[in-house]
VEXNUDO-159464 format. One record per residue: x, y, z of N, C-alpha, C in turn. Coordinates in steps of 0.02 Angstrom, whole numbers, padded with zeros to 5 digits, always signed. Each point is the difference from the previous one (the first is absolute). Layout:
N
XYZXYZXYZ
...
//
This chain:
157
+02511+01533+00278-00034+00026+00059-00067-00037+00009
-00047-00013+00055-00035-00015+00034-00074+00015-00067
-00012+00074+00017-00043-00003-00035+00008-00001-00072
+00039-00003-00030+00006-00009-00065-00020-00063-00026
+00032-00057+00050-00016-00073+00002-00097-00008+00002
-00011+00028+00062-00077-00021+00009-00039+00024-00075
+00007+00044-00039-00035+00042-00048+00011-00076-00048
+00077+00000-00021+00021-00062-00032-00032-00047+00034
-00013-00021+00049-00060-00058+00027-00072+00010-00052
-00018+00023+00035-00085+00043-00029+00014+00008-00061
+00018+00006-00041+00015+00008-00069-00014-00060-00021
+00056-00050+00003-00006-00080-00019-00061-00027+00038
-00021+00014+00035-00065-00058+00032-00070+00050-00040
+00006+00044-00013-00055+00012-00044+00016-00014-00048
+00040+00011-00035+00013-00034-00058-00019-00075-00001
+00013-00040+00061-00028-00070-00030-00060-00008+00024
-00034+00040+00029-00079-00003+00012-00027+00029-00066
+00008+00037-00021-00040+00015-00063+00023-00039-00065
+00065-00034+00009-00002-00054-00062-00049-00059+00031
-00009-00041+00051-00039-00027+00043-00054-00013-00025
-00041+00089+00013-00061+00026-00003-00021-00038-00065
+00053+00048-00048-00011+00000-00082-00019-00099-00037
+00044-00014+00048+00006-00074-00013-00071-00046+00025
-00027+00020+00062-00059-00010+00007-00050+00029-00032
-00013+00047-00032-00049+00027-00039-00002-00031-00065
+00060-00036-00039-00004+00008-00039-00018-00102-00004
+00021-00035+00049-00039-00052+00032-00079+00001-00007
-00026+00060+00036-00048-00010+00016-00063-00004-00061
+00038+00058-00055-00022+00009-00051-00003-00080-00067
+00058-00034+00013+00008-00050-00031-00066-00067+00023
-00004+00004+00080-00044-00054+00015-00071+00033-00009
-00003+00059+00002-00065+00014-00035-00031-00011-00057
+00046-00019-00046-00039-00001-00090+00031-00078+00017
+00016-00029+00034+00004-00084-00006-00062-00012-00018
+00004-00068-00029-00055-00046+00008+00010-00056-00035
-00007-00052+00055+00004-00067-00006-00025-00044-00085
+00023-00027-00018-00025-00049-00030-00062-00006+00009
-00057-00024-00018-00054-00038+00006-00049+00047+00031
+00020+00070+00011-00050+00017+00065-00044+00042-00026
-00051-00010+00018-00073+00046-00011+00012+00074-00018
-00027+00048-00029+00015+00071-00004-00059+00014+00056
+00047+00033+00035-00027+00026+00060-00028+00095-00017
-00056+00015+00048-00010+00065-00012+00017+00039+00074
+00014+00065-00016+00027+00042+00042-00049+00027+00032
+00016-00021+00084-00059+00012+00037+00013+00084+00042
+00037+00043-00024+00016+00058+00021+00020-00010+00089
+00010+00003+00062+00007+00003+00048+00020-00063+00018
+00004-00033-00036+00000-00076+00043-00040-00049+00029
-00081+00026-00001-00038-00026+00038-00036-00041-00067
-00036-00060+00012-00058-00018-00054-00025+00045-00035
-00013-00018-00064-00026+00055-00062-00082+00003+00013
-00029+00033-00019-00061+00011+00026-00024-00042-00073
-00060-00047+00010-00017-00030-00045+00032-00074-00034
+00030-00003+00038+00050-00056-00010-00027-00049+00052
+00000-00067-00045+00014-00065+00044+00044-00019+00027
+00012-00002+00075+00064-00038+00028+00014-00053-00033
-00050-00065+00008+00014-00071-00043-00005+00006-00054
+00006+00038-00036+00017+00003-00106+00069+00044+00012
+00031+00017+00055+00068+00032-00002+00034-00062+00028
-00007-00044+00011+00046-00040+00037+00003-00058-00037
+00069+00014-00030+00029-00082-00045-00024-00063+00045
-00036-00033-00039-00017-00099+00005+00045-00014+00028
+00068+00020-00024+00041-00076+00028+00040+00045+00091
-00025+00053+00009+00009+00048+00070-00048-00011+00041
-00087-00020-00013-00038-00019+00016+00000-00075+00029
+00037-00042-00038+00032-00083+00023+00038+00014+00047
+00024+00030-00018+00072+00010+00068-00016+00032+00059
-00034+00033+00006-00044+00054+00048-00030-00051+00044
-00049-00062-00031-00037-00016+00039+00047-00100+00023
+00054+00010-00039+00055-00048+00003-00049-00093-00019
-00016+00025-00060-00026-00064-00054+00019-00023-00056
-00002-00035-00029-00004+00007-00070-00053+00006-00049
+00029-00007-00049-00063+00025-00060-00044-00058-00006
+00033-00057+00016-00068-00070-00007-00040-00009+00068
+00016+00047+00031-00032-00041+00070-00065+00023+00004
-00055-00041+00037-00071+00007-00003-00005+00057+00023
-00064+00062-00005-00023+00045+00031+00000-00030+00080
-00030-00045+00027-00010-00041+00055+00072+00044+00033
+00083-00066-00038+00051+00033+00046+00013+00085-00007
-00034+00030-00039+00037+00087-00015-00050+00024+00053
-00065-00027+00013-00018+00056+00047+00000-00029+00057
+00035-00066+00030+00001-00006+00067+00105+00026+00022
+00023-00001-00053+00052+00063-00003-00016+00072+00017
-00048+00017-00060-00020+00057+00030-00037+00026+00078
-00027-00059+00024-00037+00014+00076+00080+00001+00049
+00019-00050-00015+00057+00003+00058+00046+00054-00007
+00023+00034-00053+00048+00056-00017-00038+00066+00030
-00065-00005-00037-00042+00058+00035-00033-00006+00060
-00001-00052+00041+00002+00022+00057+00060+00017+00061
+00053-00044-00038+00086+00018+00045+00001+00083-00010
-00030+00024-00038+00026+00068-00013-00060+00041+00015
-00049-00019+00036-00045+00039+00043+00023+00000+00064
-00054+00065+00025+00010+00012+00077-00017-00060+00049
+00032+00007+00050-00004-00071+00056-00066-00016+00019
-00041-00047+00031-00053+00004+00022+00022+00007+00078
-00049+00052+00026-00012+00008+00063-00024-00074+00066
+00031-00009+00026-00042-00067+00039-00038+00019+00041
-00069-00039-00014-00070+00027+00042+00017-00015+00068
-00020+00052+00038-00005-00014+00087-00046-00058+00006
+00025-00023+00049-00046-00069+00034-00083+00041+00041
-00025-00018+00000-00069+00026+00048+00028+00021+00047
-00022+00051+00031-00009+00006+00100+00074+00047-00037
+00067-00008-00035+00044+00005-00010-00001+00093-00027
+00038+00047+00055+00015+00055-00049+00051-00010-00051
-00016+00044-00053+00034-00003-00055+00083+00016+00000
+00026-00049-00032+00079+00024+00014+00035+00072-00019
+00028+00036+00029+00015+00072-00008+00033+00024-00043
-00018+00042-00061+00030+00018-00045+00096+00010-00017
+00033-00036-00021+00074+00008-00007-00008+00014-00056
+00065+00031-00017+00042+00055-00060+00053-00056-00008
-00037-00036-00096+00020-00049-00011+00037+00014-00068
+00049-00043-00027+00032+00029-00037-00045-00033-00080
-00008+00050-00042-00051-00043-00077+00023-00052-00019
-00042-00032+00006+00026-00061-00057-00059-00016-00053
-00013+00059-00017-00039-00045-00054+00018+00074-00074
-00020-00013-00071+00030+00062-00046-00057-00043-00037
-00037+00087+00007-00068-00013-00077+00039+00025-00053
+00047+00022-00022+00041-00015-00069+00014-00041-00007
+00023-00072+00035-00004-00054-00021-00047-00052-00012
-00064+00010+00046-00043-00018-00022-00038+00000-00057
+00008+00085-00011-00030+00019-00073+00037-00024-00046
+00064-00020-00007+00039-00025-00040-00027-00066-00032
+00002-00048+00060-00032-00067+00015-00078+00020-00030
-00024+00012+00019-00085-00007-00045-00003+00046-00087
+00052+00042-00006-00003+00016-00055+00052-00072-00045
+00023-00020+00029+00041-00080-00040-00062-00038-00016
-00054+00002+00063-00057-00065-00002-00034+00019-00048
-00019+00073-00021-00043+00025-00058+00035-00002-00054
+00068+00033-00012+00026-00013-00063-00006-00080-00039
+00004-00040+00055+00008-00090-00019-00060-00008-00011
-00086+00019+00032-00066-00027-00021-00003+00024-00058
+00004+00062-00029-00002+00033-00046+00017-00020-00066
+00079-00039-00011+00025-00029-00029-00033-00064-00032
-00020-00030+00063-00050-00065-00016-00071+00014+00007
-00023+00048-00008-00057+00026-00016-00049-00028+00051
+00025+00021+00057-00048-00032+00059-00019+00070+00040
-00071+00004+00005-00013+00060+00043-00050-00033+00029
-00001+00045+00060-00013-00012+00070-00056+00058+00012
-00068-00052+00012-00052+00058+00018+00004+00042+00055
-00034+00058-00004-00009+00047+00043-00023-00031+00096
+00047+00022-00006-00023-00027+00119-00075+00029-00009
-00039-00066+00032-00068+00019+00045+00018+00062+00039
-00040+00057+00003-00008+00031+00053-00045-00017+00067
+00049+00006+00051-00032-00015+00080-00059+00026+00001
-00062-00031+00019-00044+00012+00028-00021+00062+00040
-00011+00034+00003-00009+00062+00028-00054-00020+00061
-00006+00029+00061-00014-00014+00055-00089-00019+00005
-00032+00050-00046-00073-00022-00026-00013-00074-00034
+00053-00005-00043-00003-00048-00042-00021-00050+00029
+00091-00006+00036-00014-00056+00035-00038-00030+00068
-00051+00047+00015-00045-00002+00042-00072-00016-00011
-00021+00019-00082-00032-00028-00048-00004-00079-00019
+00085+00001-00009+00010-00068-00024-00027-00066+00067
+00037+00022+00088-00037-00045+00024-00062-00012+00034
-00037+00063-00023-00057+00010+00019-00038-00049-00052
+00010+00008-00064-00050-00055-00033+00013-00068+00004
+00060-00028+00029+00004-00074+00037-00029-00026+00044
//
């Protein structure tokens, strides 16, 4: 009969969803305690997000850092950070084009992103992991002039 069949349906298809299930869990459990050959012991950042106190560039393998910024390990700082300018800027936001004089400004359109600060941050945490390595640090940015300052500054010229 009819419904006897459908029950016998539903019966067997749960049955192979929960062997399925079982089969993915028990997957999931296996690629969890993996770990590669060679690879760093990593610490457990609870949620997923960066560990508080943690260096991005002391978490990121050297040879992921080469590849990131697509160099090799002999190549001058010179080629890694004019890699790094061009990667990090393809993966910034567009520049706006300045209106011409006399010119109103062109009218705001609903444009689709093209730019991902996760990849950027990716890209400059590769550039730090690699100075780091070769023990190159990079002084602190001048701070801009503040509007006194620099009103000071061309006043005594």
């Amino acid at each position: 009969s009819l419904p006897s069949r459908v029950i016998e349906l539903i019966g067997v298809g749960t049955r192979a969803f929960a062997k399925g299930l079982s089969a993915a869990g028990s997957q999931a459990v296996k690629n969890m305690k993996y770990k590669p050959e060679g690879m760093q012991q990593s610490r457990s950042s609870g949620s997923g997000g960066s560990s508080k106190g943690g260096d991005g560039a002391r978490d990121m393998p050297l040879d992921e850092a080469y590849m990131i910024l697509n160099v090799k390990e002999a190549d001058s700082m010179e080629v890694i950070r004019r890699n790094y300018e061009s990667i990090f800027t393809a993966n910034g936001p567009p520049k706006e084009p300045e209106p011409k004089p006399g010119q109103p400004p062109a009218p705001k359109t609903r444009r689709q992103v093209l730019h991902s600060h996760y990849l950027q941050s990716k890209v400059y945490r590769a550039l730090e992991r690699i100075k780091e390595e070769r023990g190159e640090v990079d002084e602190p940015p001048q701070a801009a002039p503040t509007g006194l300052e620099a009103e000071a500054k061309s006043d005594s010229k």
